[in-house]
N, C-alpha and C positions, 0 to 999 in steps of 0.2 A: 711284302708291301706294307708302310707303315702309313697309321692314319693322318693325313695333315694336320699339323697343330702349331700355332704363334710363340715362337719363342727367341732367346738370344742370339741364335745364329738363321734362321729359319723367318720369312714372311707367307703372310699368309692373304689371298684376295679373294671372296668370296664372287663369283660370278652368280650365285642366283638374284632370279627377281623375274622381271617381263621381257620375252623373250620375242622375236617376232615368228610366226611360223606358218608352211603351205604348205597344202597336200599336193603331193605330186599325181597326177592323173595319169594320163595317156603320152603326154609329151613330157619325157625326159628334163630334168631342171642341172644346167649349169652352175657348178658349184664357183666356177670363176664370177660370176655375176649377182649384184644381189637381188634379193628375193623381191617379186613383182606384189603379188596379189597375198598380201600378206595379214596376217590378226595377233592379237596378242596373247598370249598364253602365258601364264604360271610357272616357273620350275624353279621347286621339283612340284611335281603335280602330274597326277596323270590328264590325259590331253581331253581326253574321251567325254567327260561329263565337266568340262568348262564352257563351253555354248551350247544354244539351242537347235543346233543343226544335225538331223541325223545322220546324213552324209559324212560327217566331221567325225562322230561318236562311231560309225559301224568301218570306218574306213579303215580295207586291205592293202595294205603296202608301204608306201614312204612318208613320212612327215619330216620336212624341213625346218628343221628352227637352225635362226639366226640370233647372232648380240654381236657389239662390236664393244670396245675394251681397247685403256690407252694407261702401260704402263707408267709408274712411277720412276724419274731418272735413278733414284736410292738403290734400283733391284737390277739396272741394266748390266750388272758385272757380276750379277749369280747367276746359279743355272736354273733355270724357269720350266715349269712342270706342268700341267692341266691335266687335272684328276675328276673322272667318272663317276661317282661312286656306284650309277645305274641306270642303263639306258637299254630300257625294254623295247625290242629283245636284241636287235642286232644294229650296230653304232659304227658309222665312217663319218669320221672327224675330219675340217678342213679351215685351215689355217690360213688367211691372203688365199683363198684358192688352191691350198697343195692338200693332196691330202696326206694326212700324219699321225692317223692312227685309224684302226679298223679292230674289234671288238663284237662279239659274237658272244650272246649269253646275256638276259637280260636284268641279273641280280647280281652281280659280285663286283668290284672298281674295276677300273683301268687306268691309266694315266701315259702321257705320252712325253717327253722334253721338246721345248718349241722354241730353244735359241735360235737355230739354224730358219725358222720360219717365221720370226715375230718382228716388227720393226717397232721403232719410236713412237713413229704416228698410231693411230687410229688404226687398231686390227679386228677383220672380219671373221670370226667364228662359227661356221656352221655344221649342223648335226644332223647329217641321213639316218631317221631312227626308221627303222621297218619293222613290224610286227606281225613279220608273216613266220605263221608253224607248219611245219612242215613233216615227214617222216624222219627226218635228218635230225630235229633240234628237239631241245628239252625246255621246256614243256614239249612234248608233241602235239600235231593236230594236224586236219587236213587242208591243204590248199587247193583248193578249187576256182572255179570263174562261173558266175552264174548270170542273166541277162548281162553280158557285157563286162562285168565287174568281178573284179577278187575278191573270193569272201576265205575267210578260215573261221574252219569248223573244230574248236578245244576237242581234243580228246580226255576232256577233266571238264569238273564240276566247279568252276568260279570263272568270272569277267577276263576275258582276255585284254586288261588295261595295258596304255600304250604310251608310252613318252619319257622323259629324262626323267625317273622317278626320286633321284635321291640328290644330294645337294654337286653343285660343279664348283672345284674351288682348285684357284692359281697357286702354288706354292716357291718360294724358291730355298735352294740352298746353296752354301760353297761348292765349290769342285771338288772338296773332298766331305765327303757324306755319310753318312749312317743309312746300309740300304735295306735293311730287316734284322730284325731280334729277335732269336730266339730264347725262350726260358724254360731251362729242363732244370729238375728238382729233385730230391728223394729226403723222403721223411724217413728220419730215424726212430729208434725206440725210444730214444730220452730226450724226446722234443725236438730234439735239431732237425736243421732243415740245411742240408747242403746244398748249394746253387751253381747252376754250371750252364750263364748263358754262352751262346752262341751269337756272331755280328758277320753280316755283311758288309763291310768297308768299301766304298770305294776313292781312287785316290789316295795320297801321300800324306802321315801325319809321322811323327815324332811321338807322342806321350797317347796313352788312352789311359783314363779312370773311369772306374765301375766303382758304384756305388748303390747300396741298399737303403731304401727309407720304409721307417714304419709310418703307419696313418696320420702321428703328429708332425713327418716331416724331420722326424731323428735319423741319423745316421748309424744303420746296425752292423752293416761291414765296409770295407773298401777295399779294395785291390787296384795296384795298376800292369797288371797284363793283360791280353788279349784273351788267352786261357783257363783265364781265373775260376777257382773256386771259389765261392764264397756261401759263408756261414751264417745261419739264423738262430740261436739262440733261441729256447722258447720260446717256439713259435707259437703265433696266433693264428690257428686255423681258420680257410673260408667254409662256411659254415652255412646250409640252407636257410635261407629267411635271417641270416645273421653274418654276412658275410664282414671278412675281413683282407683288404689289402694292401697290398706292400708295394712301392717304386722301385723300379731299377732304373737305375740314373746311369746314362755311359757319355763321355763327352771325349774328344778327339783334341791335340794341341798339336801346334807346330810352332820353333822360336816363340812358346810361349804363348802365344795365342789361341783362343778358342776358334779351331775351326767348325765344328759340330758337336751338338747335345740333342738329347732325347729320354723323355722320360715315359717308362711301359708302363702301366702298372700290372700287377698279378694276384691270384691269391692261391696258397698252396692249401691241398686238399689231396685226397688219396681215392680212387673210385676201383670199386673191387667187385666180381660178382663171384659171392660161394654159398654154395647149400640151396641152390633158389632163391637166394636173395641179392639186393641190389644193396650197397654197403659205400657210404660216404663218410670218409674218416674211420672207418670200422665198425661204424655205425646203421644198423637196418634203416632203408628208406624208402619210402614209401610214395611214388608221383601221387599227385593229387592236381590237377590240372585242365589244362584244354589245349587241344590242336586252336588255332586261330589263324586268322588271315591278315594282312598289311592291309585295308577295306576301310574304310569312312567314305559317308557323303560330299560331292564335290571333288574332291582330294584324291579319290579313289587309292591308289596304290601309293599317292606322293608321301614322304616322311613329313609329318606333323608332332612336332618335341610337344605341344601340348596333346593329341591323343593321345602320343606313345606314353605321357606320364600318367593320363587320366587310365588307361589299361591295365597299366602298373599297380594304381593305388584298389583299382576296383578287382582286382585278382589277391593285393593282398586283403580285401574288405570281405572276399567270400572264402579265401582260410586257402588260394592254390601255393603251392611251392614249385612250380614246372611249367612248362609249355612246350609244344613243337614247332619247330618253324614253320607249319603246314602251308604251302608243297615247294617251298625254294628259301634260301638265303632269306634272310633279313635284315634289316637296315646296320650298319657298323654302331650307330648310336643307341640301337637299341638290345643292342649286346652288353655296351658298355654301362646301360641299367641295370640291366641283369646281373652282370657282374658287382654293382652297388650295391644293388638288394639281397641279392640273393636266392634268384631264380637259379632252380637248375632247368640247362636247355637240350631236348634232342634238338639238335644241328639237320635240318634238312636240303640236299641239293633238289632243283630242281627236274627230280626224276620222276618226274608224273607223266601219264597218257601211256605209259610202258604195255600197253594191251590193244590190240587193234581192233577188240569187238567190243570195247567197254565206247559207250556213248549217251554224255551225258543229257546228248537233244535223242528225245527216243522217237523225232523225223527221220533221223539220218540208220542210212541205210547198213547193216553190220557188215562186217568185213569176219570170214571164217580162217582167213589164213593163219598162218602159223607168225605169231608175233614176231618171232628171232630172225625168222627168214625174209619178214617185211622189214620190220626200224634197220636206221644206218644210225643208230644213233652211238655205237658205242665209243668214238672218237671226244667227241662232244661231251659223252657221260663221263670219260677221263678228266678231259677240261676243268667242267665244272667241280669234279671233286678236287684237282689239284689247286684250284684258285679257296674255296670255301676254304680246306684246310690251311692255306698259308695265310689266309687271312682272318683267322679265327685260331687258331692254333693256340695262342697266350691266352686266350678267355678262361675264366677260373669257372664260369658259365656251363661252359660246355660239356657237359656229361657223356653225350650218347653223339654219335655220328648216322644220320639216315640217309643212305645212298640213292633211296628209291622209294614210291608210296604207290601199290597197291601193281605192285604189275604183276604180267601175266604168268605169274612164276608156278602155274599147273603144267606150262606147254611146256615140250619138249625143245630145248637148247636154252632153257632159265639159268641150270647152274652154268655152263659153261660161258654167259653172256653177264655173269654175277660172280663168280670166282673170282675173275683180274680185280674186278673194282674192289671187291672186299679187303681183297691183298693190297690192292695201290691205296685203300684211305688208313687200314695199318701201318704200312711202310712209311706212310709220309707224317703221320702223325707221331709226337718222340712220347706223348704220355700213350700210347694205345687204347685210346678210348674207345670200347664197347661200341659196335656197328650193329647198324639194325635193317629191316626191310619191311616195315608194316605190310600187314598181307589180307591180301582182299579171298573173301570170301568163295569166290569159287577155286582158288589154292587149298584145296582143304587137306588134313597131317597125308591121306593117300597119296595126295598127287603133287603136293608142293613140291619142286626144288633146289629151292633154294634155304630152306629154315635152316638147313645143317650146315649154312656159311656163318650165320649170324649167331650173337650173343644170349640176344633176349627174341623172343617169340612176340612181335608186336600184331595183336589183332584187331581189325577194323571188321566190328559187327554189328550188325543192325537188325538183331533179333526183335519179333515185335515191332518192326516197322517196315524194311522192306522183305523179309522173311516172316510170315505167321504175323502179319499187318493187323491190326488192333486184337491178336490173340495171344495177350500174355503168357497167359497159360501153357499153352503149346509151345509159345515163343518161349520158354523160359526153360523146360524139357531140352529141346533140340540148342539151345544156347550151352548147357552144362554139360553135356553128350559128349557134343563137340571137342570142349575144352579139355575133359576126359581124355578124350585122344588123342591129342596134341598134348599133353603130360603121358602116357604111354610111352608115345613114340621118341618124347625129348624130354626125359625125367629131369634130366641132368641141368635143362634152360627153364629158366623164369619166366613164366607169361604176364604181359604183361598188355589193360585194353586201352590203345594207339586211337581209337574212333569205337562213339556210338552214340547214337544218338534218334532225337522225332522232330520232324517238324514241327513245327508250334506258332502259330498268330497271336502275335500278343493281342487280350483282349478276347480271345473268343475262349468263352469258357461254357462248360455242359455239365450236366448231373450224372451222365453216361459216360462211356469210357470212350470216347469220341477221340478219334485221330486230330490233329491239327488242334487242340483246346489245348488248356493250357495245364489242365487237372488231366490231362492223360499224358503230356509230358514227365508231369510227379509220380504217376504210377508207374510208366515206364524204366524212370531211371530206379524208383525203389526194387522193380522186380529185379533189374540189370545187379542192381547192389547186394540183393539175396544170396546170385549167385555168384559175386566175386567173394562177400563174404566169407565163405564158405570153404575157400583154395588156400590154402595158407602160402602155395606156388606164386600167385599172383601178386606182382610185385606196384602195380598204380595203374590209375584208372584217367585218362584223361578223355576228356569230352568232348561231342564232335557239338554243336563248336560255341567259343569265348562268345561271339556276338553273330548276329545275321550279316549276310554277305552278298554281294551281287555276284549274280550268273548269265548267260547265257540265256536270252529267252527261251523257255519251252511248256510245255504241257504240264511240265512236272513242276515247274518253277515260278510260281504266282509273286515277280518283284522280288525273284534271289531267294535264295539258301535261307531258311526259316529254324533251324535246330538250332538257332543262339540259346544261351543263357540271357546275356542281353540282346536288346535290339539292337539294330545297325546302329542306329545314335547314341548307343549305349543305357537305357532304360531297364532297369531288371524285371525279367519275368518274376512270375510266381513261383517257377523251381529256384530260383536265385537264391532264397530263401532257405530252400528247403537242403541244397547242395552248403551253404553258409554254416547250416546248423552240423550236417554230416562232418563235411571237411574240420570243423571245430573240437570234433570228438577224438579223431582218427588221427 
């Protein structure tokens, strides 16, 4: 699936802005009719913290939004498209009343063709989005009913936000189309870079040309076959924090005519892992980074191109080169940063709550079963990995592929429930990029198993905070132990630390070595850094987390996830500082 974009054979309609929308309660809502008792809402935006109704913000189940939309005569004799890019979690699209697309997974596009449904006049568009979790879906969580009402209870530690999250846009093209690009590469020893993309066509043309461009927009090779090779010439590597890319231009004729163009861009690079090291171009590299979350005030989960730049610039301002998608997909746009700058990215599906006794409200009551023989998720966990890969696949970004974060991969039926998927995000990917499974804490080297699927050894630890809680000392001990073991057991895999982190109030600062201050955050991560120090196996350190985040009211959670670097609004703590100075060195 290729990202919408305006060009010479291709229009492009932006559908966002105000949308009208209703909560469905107890009586079922006709999508043949429009929407009665309606308000207006944002998208992309999440829905949840746009009024002051708490009813609106905690609601289980359906939210209805409407727009209505009145082609342009220009585009009546192409073929006409309506594109998702994200509608958390689960999307039945309805066109004049038919429905014509259904969508499950609340992070990756969709897009449906709406000739056969759209007319002339005035057409009505509406979006059953549901954000109910379940044992079935990814995220997981549980669905329950309590006085009267649906609630879902996260099996994860962030805001279950809810609504069209990423932008909706109308595209159209000819009958005969350009329906994905692939770009498969191999660097040589003497600079070259041979090129052998791959297209899905559909429809009738007479002529294709392929063409290569570098950054000024020159022409470095061309071919006109289908199967073409094509060649690069001292290349210019994409490069961490210095990236470089290149266009691949393919246009489609018939009698001479352009029926279809499209331009990818890429940047060729080489990712290799030997000797315990991670190696980009052939070069040791070293994550320096943070897990982060899609999170701002108001906006919640919605894509905002001014946050996403302002994240950007304040990660390259404290010296990161990395981040993870933590815990699903992230915006298509903000890939496409990454790939300008020069971010390397682990790629995460959203395979979070993979544990049935992990709960992040410590009200709710655990569940002792056996993970594997509870979730039905593994249908679902195909899904989502087949859509993230085809639609991220060209990124020059992409380094690492993450299947899963933190599941229950102690119980028994882990490898056999984590084998397929390994194999399917290989198989489908033509660079084979390194697959990972950050791994929680009670998976310890005894009982894990799943680590002997995966590449690198990604640990999320919280020594010194919820393990040996303001006892560095101890905590620092039982942290290096550990790590020991896990190099024993997989001499041969890179470790490498995926989360860790302390809560921190900005503002509350002690002389003591007090939890939640702001000066035992600094001590923290110095102790943490002793002993990565020290591993020469350890291949990058990324931080739990970029900024504060909302969660899920509980006990534990005083107004959201407190382990930022920054605050929610983006403010730097005191460690901001002091991580600025590290990162600079290293």
């Amino acid at each position: 699936m290729l990202y919408p974009v305006l060009n010479q054979t291709r229009n492009l309609i932006d559908l966002t802005g105000m949308w009208n929308v209703e909560l469905e309660k107890k009586e079922a809502i006709d999508p043949a009719l429009p929407l009665k008792n309606t308000l207006l809402v944002a998208v992309p935006g999440s829905i949840n913290d746009q009024f002051v109704d708490e009813e609106i913000r905690e609601h289980a189940g359906n939210f209805w939004y409407e727009t209505n939309f009145t082609l342009p005569q220009t585009i009546y004799d192409q073929r006409k498209v309506i594109r998702f890019s994200s509608v958390t979690h689960e999307a039945t699209v309805y066109l004049n009343g038919v429905k014509v697309a259904h969508h499950i997974g609340g992070f990756t596009p969709f897009e449906v063709e709406i000739d056969s449904f759209v007319t002339e006049g005035p057409n009505n568009l509406k979006v059953c989005v549901s954000n109910i979790l379940d044992e079935s879906t990814l995220p997981c969580g549980i669905h329950t009913e309590k006085n009267g009402k649906q609630k879902v209870i996260p099996r994860f530690d962030f805001y279950n936000y809810s609504g069209i999250h990423r932008p909706v846009k109308l595209y159209t093209t000819n009958q005969t189309y350009i329906k994905d690009i692939v770009i498969d590469y191999h660097c040589k020893d003497n600079g070259r870079t041979e090129v052998a993309p791959m297209f899905e066509i559909e429809g009738s043309y007479e002529e294709i040309e392929i063409k290569i461009l570098d950054e000024s927009g020159q022409v470095v090779d061309s071919q006109k076959a289908i199967d073409s090779h094509l060649v690069i010439e001292d290349t210019k590597l994409w490069q961490p924090l210095n990236a470089y890319l290149y266009t691949l231009e393919v246009s489609l004729f018939k009698n001479g005519q352009l029926l279809d163009t499209y331009k990818e861009a890429f940047g060729v690079r080489t990712i290799k892992i030997e000797n315990n090291k991670f190696l980009i171009n052939d070069k040791e590299f070293y994550f320096k980074g943070f897990g982060k979350h899609e999170d701002f005030p108001v906006i919640g989960k919605g894509l905002n191109s001014a946050v996403t730049n302002l994240d950007k610039n304040l990660m390259k301002w404290i010296g990161a080169n990395s981040f993870r998608t933590s815990h699903y997909p992230y915006s298509e746009e903000e890939m496409q940063l990454a790939d300008r700058e020069g971010f390397v990215v682990i790629n995460e599906v959203p395979g979070v709550g993979l544990f049935t006794n992990f709960h992040a409200d410590v009200n709710l009551n655990t569940n002792d079963k056996n993970t594997w023989e509870t979730l039905k998720t593994h249908q679902n966990h195909k899904n989502v990995i087949k859509e993230l890969v085809q639609r991220d696949k060209n990124h020059a970004c992409v380094a690492v592929w993450a299947v899963a974060n933190e599941p229950a991969s102690h119980q028994q039926g882990a490898y056999d429930y984590f084998k397929p998927l390994v194999d399917l995000t290989k198989q489908l990917d033509h660079q084979k990029r390194p697959v990972v499974i950050p791994n929680i804490v009670n998976a310890t080297p005894e009982l894990d198993q799943a680590a002997e699927l995966v590449d690198i050894l990604c640990l999320n630890r919280y020594y010194g905070w919820y393990i040996d809680h303001g006892d560095l000392e101890s905590a620092m001990i039982g942290l290096r132990n550990e790590i020991k073991k896990w190099h024993e057991k997989y001499p041969e895999k890179p470790i490498m630390f995926s989360e860790f982190g302390a809560d921190t109030v900005s503002g509350l600062h002690s002389l003591y070595r007090t939890p939640y201050s702001e000066e035992y955050q600094i001590d923290f991560y110095k102790a943490n850094f002793n002993v990565l120090d020290e591993l020469d196996y350890v291949i990058g350190e990324h931080l739990w987390n970029f900024a504060d985040f909302e969660t899920a009211p509980n006990i534990r959670r005083i107004d959201g996830n407190k382990k930022g670097i920054f605050t929610r609004d983006r403010r730097p703590k005191s460690i901001a500082f002091e991580i600025k100075k590290r990162w600079e060195m290293i």
